[in-house]
Backbone as a ProteinNet text record, in pm:
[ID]
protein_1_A
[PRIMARY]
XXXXXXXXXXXXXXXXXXXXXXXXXXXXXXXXXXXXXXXXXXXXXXXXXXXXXXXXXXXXXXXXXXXXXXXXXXXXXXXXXXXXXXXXXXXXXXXXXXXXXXXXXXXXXXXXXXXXXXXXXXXXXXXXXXXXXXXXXXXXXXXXXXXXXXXXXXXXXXXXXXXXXXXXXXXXXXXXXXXXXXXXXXXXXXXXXXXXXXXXXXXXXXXXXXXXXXXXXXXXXXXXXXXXXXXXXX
[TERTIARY]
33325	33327.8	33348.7	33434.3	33452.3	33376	33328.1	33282.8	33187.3	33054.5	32938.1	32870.4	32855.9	32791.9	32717.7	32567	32432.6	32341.8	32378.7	32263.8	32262.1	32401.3	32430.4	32397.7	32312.4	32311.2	32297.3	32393.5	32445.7	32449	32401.1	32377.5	32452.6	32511.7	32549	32486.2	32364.6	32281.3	32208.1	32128.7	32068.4	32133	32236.9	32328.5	32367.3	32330.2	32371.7	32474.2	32574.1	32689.4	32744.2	32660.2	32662.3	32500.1	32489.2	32368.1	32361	32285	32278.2	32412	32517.9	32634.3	32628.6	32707.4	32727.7	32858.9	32921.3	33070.5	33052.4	33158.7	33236	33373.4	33397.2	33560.7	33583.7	33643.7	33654	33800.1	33785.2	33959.4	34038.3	34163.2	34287.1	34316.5	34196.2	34188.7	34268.9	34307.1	34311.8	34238.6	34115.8	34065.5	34044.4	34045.9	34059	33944.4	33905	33838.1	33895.6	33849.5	33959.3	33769.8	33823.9	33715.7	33785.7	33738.8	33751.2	33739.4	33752.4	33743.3	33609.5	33562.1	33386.5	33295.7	33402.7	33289	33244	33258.8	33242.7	33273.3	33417.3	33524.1	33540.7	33563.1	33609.3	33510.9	33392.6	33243.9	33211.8	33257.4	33255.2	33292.9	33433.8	33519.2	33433.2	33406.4	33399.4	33219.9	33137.8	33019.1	33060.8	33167.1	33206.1	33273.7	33360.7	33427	33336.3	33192.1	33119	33123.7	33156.2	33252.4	33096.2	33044.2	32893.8	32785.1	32708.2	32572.1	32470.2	32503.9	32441.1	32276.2	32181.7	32075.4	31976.4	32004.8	31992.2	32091.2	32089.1	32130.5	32204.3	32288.7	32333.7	32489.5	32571.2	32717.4	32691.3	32768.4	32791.5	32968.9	32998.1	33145.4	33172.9	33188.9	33224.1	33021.6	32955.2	32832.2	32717.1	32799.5	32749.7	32664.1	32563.9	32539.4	32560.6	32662.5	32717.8	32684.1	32603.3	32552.4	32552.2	32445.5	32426.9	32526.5	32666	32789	32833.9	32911	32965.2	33131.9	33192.9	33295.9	33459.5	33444.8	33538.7	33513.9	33355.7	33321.2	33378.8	33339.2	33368.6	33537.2	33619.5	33764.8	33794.2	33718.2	33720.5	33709.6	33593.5	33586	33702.3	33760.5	33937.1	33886.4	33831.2	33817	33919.3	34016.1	34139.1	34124.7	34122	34140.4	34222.9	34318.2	34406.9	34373	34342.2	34255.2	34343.8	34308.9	34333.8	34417.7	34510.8	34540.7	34663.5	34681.9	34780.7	34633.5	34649.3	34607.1	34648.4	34758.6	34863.4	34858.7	34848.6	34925.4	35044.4	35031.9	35157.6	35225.4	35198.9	35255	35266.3	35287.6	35324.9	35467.2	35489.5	35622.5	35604.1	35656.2	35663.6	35592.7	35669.2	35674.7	35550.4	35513.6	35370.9	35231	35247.4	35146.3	35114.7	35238	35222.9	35175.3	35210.7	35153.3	34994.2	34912.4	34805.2	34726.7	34800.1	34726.2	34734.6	34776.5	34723.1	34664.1	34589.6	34494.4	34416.2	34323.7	34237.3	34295.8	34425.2	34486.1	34540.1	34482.6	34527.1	34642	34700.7	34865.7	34954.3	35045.3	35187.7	35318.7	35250.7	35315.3	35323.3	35276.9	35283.7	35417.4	35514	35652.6	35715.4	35664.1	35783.2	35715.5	35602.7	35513.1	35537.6	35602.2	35648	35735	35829.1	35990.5	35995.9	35786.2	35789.7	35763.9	35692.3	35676.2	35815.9	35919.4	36033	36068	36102.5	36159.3	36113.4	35939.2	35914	35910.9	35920	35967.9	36071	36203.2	36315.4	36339.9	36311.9	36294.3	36215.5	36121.6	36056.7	36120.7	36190	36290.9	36382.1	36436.4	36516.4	36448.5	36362.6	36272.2	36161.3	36158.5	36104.2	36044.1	36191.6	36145.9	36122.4	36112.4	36088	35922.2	35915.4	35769	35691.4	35568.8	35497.8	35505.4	35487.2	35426.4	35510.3	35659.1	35772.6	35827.1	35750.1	35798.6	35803.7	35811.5	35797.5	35700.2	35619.8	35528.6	35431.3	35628.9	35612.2	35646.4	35682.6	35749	35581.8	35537.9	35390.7	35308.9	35314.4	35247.7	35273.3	35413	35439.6	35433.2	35442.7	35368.6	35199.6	35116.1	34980.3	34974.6	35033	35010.4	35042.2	35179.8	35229.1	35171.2	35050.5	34990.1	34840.7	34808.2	34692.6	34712.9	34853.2	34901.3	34911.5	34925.2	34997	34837.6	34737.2	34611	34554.9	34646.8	34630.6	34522	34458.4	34329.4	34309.4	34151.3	34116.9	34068.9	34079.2	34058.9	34089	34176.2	34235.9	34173.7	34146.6	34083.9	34214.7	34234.7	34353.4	34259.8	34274.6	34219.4	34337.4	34333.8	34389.7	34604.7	34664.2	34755.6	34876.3	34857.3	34974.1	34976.4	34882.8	34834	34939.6	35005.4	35107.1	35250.9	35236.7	35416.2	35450.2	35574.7	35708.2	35685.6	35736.1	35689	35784.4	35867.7	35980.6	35926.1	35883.8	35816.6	35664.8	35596.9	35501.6	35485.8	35648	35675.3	35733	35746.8	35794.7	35646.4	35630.8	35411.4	35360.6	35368.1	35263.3	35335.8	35469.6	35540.4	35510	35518	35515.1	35321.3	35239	35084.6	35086.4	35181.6	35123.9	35215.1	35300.9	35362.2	35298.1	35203.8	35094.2	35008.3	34948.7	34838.9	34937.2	35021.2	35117.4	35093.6	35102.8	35097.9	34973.5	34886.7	34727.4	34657.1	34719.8	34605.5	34483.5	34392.7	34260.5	34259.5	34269.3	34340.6	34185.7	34095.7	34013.4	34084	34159.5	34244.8	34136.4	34132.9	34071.1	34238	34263.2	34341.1	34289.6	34361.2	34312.5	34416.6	34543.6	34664	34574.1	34528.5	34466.6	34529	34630.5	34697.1	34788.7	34849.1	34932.9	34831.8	34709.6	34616	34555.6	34536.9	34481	34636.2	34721.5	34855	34835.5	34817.9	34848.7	34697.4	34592.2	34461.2	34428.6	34334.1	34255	34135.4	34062.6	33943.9	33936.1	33836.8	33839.1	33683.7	33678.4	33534.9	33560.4	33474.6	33511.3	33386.9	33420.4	33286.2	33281.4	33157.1	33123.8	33014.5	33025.8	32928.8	32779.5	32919.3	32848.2	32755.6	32754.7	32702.4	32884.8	32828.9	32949.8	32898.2	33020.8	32999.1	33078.8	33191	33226	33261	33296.8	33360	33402.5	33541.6	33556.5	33719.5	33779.2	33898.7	33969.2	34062.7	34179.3	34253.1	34318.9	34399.5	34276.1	34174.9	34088.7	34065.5	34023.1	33994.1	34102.6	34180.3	34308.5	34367.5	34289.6	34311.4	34151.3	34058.5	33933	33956.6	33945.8	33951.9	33816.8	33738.9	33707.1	33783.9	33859.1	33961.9	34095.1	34115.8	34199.1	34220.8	34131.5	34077.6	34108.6	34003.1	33937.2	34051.2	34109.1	34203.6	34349.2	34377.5	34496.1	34652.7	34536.9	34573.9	34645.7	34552.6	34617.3	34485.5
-1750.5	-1890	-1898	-1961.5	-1991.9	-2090.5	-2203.9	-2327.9	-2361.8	-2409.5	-2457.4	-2532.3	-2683.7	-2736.2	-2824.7	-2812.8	-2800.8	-2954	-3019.3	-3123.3	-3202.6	-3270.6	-3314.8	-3477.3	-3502.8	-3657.7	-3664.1	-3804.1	-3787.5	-3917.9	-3947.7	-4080.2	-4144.6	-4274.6	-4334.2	-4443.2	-4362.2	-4468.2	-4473	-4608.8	-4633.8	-4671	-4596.8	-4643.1	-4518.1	-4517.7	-4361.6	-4376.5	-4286.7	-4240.9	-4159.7	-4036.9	-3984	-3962.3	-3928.3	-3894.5	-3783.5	-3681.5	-3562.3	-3468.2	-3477.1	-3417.8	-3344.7	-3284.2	-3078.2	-3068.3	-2945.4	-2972.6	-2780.3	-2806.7	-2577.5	-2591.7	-2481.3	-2450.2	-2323.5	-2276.9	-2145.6	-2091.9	-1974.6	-1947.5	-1977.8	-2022.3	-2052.2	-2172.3	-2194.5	-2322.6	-2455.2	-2605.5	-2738.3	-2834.2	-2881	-2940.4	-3100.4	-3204.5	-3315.4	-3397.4	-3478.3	-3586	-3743.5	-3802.6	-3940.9	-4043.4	-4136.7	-4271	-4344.8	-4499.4	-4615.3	-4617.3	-4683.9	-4731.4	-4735	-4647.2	-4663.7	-4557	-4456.1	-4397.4	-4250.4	-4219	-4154.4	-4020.6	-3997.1	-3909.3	-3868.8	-3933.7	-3869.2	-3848.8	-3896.3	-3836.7	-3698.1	-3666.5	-3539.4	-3480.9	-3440.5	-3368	-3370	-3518.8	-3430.2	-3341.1	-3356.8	-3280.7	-3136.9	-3102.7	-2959.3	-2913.3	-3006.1	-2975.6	-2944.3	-3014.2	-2985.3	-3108.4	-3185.8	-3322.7	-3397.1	-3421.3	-3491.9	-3392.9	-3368.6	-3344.7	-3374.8	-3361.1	-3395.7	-3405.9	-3496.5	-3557.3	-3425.3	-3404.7	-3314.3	-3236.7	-3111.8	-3000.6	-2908.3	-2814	-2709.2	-2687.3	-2650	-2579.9	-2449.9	-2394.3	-2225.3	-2223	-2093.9	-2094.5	-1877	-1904.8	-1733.9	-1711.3	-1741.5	-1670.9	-1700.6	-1759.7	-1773.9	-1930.7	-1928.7	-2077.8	-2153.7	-2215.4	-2258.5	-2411.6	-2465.1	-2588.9	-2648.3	-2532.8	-2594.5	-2559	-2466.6	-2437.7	-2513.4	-2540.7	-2651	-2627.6	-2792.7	-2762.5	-2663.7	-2603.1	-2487.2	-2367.2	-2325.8	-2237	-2166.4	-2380.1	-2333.1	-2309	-2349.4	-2321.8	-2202.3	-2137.6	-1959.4	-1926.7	-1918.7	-1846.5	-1897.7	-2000	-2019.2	-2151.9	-2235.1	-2388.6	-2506.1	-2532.3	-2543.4	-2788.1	-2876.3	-3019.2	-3076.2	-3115	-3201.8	-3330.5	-3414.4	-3535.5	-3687.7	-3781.2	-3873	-3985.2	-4001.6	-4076.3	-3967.6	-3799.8	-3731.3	-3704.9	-3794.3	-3751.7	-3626.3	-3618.6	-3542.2	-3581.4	-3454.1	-3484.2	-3566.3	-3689.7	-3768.2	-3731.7	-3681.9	-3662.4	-3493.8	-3439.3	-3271.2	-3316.1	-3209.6	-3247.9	-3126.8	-3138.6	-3091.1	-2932.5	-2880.1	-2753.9	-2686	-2758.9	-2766.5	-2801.2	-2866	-2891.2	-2817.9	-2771.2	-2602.4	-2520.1	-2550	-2387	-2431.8	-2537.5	-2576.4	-2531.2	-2571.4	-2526.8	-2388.9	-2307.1	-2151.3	-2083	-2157.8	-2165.7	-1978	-2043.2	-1927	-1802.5	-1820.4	-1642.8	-1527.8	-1436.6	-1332.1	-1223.9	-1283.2	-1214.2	-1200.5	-1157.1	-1138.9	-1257.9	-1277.7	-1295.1	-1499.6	-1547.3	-1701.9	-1760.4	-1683.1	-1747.5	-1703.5	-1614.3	-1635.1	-1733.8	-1737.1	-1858.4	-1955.7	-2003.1	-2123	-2156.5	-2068.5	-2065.3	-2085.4	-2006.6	-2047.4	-2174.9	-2211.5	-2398.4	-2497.6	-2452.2	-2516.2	-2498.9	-2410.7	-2372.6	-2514.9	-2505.6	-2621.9	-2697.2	-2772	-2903.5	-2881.4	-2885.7	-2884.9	-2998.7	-3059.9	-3205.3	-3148.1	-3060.6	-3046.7	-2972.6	-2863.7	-2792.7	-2880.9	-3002.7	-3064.2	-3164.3	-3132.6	-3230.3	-3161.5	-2996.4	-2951.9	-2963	-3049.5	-3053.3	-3164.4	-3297.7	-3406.8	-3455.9	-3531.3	-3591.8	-3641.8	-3596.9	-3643.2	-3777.7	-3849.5	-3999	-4086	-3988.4	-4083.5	-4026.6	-3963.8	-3963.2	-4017.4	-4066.1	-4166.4	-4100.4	-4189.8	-4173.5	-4044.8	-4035	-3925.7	-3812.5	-3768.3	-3653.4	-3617.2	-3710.5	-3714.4	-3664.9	-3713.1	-3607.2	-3432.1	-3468.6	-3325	-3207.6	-3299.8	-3208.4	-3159.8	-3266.2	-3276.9	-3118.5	-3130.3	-3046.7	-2892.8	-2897.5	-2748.2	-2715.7	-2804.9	-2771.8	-2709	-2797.6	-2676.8	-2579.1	-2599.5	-2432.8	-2306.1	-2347.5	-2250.5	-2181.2	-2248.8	-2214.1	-2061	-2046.1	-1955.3	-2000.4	-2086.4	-2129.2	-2025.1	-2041.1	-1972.7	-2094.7	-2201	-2312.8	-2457.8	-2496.4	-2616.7	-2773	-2852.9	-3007.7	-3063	-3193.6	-3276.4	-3402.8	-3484.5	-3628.1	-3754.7	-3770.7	-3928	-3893	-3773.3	-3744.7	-3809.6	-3845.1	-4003.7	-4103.3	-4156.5	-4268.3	-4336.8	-4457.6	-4515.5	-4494.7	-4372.6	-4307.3	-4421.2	-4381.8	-4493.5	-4358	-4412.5	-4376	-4240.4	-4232.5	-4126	-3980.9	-4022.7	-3954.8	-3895.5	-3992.1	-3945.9	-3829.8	-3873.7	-3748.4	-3592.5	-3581.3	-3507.1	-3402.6	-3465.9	-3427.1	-3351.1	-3433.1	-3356.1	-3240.1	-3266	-3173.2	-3036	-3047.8	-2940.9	-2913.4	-3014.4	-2961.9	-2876.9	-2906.5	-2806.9	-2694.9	-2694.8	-2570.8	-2463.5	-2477.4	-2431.5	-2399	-2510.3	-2451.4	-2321.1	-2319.3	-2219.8	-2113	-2113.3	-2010.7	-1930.7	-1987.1	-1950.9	-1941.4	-2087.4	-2155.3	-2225.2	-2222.6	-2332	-2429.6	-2601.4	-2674	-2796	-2863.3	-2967.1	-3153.2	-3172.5	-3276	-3405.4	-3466.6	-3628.7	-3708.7	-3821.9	-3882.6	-4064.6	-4116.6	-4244.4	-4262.2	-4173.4	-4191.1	-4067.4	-4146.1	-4055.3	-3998.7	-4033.2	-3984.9	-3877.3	-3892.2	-3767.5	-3643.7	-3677.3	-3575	-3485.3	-3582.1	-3515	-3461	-3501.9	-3398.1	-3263.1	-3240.6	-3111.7	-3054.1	-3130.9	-3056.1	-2893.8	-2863.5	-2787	-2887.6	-2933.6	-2959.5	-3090.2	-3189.7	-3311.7	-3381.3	-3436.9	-3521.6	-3656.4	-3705	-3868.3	-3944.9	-3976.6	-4020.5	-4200.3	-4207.2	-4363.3	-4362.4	-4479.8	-4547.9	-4383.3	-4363.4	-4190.5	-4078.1	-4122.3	-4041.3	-3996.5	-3845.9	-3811	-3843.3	-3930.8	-4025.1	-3988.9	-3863.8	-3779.2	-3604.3	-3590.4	-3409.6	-3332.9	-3254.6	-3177.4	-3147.5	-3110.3	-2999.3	-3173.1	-3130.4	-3262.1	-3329.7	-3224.2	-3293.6	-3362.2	-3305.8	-3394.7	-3526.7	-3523.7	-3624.2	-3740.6	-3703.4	-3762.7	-3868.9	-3810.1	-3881	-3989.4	-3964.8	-4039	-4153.1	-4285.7	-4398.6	-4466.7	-4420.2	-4451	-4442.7	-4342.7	-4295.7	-4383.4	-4391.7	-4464.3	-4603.1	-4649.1	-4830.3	-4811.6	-4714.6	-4792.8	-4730.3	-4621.9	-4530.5	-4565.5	-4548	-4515.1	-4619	-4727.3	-4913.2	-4920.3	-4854	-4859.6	-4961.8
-9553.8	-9597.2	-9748.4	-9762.5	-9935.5	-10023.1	-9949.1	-9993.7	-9862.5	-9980.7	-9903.2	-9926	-9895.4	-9987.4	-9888.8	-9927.8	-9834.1	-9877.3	-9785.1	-9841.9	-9964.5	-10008.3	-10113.4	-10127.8	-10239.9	-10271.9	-10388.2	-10454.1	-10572.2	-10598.2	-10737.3	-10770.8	-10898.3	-10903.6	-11090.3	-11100.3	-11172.8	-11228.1	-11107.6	-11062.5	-10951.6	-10835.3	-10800.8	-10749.1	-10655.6	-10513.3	-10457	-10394.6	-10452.1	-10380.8	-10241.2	-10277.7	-10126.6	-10084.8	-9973.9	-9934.5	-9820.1	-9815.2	-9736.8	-9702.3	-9787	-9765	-9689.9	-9614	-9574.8	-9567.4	-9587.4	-9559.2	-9597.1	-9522.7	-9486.2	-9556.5	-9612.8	-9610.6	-9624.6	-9486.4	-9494.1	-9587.3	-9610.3	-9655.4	-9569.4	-9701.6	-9601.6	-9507.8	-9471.1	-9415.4	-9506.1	-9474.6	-9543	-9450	-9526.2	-9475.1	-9554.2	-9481.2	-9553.4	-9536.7	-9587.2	-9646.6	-9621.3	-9516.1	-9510.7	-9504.8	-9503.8	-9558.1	-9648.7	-9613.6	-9691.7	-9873.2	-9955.1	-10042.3	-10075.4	-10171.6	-10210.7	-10087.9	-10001.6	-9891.6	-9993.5	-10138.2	-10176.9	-10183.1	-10147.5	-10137.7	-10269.9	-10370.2	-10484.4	-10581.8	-10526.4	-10545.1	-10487	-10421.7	-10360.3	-10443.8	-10446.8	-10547.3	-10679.2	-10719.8	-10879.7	-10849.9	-10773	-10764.9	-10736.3	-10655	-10637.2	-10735.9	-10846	-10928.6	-11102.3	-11076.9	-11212.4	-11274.6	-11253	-11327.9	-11291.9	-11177.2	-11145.5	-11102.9	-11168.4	-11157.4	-11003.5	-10863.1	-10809.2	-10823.5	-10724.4	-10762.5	-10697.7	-10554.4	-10490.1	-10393.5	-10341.1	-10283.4	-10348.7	-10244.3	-10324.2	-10350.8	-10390.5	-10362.1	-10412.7	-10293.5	-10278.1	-10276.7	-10380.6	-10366	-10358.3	-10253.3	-10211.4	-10159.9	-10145	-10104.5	-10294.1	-10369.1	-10489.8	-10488.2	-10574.8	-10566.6	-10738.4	-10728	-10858.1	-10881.2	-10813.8	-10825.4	-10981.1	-11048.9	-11232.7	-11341.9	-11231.4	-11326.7	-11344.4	-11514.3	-11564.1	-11520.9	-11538.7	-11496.4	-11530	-11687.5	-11722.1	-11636.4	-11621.8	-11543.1	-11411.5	-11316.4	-11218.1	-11188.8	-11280.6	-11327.6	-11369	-11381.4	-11422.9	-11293.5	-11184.9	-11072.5	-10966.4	-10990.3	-10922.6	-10850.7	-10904.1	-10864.2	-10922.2	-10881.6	-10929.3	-10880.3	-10984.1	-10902.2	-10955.5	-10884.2	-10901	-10897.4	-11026.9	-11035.5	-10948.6	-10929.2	-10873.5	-11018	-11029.9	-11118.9	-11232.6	-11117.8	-11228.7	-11343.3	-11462.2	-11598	-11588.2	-11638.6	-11760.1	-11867.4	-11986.5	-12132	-12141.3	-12176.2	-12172.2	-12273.6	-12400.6	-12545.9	-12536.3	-12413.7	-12421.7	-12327.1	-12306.6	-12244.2	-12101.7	-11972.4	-11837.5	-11885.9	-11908.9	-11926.4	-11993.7	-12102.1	-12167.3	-12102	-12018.3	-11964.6	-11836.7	-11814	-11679.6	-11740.7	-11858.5	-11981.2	-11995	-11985.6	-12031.3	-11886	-11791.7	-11658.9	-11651.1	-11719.4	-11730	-11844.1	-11891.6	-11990.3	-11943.7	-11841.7	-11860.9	-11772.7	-11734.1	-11720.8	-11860.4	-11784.9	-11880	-11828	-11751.8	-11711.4	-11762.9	-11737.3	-11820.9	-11684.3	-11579.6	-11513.7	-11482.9	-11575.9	-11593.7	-11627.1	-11627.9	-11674.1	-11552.5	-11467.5	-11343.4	-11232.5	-11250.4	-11169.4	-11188.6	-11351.6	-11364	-11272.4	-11273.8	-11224.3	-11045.4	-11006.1	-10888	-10855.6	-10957.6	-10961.3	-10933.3	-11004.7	-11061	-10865.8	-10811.7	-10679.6	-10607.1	-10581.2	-10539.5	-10553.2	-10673.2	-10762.1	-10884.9	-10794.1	-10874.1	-10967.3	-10916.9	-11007.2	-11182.6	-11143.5	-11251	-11338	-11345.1	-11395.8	-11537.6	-11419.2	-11487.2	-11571.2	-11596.7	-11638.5	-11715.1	-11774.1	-11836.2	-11964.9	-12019.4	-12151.1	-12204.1	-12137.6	-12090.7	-12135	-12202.5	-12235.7	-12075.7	-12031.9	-11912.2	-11925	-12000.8	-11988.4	-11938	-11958.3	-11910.5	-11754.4	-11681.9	-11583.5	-11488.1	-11342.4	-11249.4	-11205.7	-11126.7	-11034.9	-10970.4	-10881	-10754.4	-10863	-10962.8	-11071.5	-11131.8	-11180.5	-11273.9	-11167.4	-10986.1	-10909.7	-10881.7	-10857.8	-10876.2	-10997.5	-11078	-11220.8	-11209	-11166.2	-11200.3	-11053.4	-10950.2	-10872.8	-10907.8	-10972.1	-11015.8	-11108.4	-11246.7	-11304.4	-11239.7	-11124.5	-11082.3	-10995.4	-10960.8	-10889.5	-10984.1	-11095.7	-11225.7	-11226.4	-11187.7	-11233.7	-11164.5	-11074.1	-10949.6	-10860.2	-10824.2	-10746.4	-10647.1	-10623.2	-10479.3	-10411.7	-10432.9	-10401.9	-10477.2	-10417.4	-10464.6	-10443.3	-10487.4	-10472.4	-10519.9	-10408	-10417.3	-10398.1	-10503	-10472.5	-10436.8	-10357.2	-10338	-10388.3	-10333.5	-10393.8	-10362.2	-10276.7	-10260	-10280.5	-10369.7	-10426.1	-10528.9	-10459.7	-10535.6	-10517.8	-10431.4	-10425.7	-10324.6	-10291.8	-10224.2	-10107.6	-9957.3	-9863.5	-9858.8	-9863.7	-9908.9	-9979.3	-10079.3	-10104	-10071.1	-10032.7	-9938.8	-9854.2	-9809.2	-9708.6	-9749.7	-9881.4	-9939.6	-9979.1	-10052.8	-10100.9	-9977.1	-9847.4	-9746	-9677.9	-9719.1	-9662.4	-9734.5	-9875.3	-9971.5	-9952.7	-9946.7	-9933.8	-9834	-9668.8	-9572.4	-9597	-9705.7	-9709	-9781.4	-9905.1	-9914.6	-9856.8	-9785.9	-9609.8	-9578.1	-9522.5	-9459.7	-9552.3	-9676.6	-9781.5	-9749.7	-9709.8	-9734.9	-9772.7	-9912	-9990	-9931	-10001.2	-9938.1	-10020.2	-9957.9	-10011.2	-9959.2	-10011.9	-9973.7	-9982.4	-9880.3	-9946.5	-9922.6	-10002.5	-10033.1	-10013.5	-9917.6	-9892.9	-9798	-9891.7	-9768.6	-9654.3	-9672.8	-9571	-9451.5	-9361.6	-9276.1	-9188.3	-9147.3	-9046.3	-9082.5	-9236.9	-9245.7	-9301.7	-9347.2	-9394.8	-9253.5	-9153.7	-9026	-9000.3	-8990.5	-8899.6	-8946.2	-9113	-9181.8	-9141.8	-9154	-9160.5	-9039.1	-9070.2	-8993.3	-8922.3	-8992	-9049.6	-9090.9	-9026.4	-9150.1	-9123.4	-9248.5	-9222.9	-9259.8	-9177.8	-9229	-9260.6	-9404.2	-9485.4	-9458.1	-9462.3	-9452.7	-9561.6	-9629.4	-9733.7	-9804.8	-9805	-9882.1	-9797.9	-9634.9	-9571.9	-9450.8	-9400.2	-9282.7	-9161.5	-9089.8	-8975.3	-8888.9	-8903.6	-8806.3	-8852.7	-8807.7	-8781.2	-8710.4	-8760.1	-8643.8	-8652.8	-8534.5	-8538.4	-8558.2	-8692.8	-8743.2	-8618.9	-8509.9	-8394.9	-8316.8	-8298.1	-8202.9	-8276.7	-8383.7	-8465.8	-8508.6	-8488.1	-8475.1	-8338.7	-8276.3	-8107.8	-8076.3	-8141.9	-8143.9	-8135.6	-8110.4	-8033.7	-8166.9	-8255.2	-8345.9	-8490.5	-8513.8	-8590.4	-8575.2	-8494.5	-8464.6	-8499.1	-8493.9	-8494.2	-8629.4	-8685.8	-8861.7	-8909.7	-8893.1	-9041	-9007.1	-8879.7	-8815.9	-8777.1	-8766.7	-8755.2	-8632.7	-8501.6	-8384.6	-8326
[MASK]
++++++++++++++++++++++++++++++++++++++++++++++++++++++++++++++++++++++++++++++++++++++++++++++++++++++++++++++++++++++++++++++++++++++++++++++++++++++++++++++++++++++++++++++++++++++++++++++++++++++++++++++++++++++++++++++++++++++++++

């Protein structure tokens, strides 16, 4: 198991976000995260990511318990998030900010990784030397992503990564996320498009008002007659 996180409740201010968490992620696995607006999904992420301080429980990452690690830390042991909103260096330009997402490697081999970036987002290539702030949308996603691929992760966090794109592209993103799954990255996706997050998933939980109100294998969960109603709009 790669990721473990035992009994999580997490508060802003007097205000609780999640309550009694649990959640698995084995290697290799993509497992997703679907819930409403406010079910405390991207509360999750940043507590595994170091970003929130949970109130109580634990996270374990490899058999480790990194709960009181801060968040550069847990970015050293290969905790890799792709934030919700991009935030890219807008005043660096494409290429610079792939270089910033390999901050803490000490390889020689970050310039052909770029080039493996560029393969999967050709767009980005042409667009290397290009200031971030001016890119569209779906480009500023695919940057924010090849910047935490550059990172080498042993585990990747995707928050909300279709958020705003044109449907076209939509389909482009999940296409390239499960091509990663395929790779045999471990990928925790946070998505409110539930239906294309369950197609790619393994794995999914579905959060309600900061507690989990289901679980289980993504295709079953996918066919649920509760799932269906609230996420699915059948």
């Amino acid at each position: 198991m790669l990721l473990k996180v035992e009994n999580l409740t997490a508060y802003y201010g007097n205000i609780r976000a999640l309550e009694n968490i649990s959640i698995e992620v084995n290697k290799g696995e993509l497992v997703a995260i679907i819930g409403s607006n406010g079910a405390g999904k991207t509360t999750l992420l940043k507590c595994i990511s170091g970003l929130l301080k949970p109130k109580t429980g634990k996270i374990f990452f490899e058999n480790t318990d990194i709960t009181n690690l801060p968040p550069w830390e847990r970015a050293k042991i290969g905790i890799t998030m792709v934030p919700e909103g991009r935030r890219l260096f807008p005043f660096l330009t494409v290429l610079e900010n792939l270089y910033v997402g390999a901050y803490k490697r000490k390889d020689k081999n970050v310039f052909n990784d770029i080039n493996e970036i560029f393969k999967l987002f050709p767009v980005l290539k042409e667009r290397s030397k290009q200031l971030a702030g001016t890119l569209s949308g779906g480009e500023g996603q695919m940057l924010a992503i090849g910047r935490g691929l550059i990172s080498k992760p042993k585990l990747l966090l995707m928050d909300e990564p279709s958020m705003g794109l044109m449907p076209r592209l939509v389909e482009e993103l999940f296409n390239v996320i499960d091509e990663l799954r395929k790779s045999g990255l471990t990928i925790l996706l946070v998505e409110q498009n539930a239906k294309k997050a369950l197609n790619i998933a393994d794995r999914a939980y579905v959060l309600e008002t900061g507690k989990i109100a289901l679980y289980g294998n993504a295709k079953e969960l996918i066919n649920n007659p509760l799932v269906k109603e609230l996420y699915l709009g059948k």
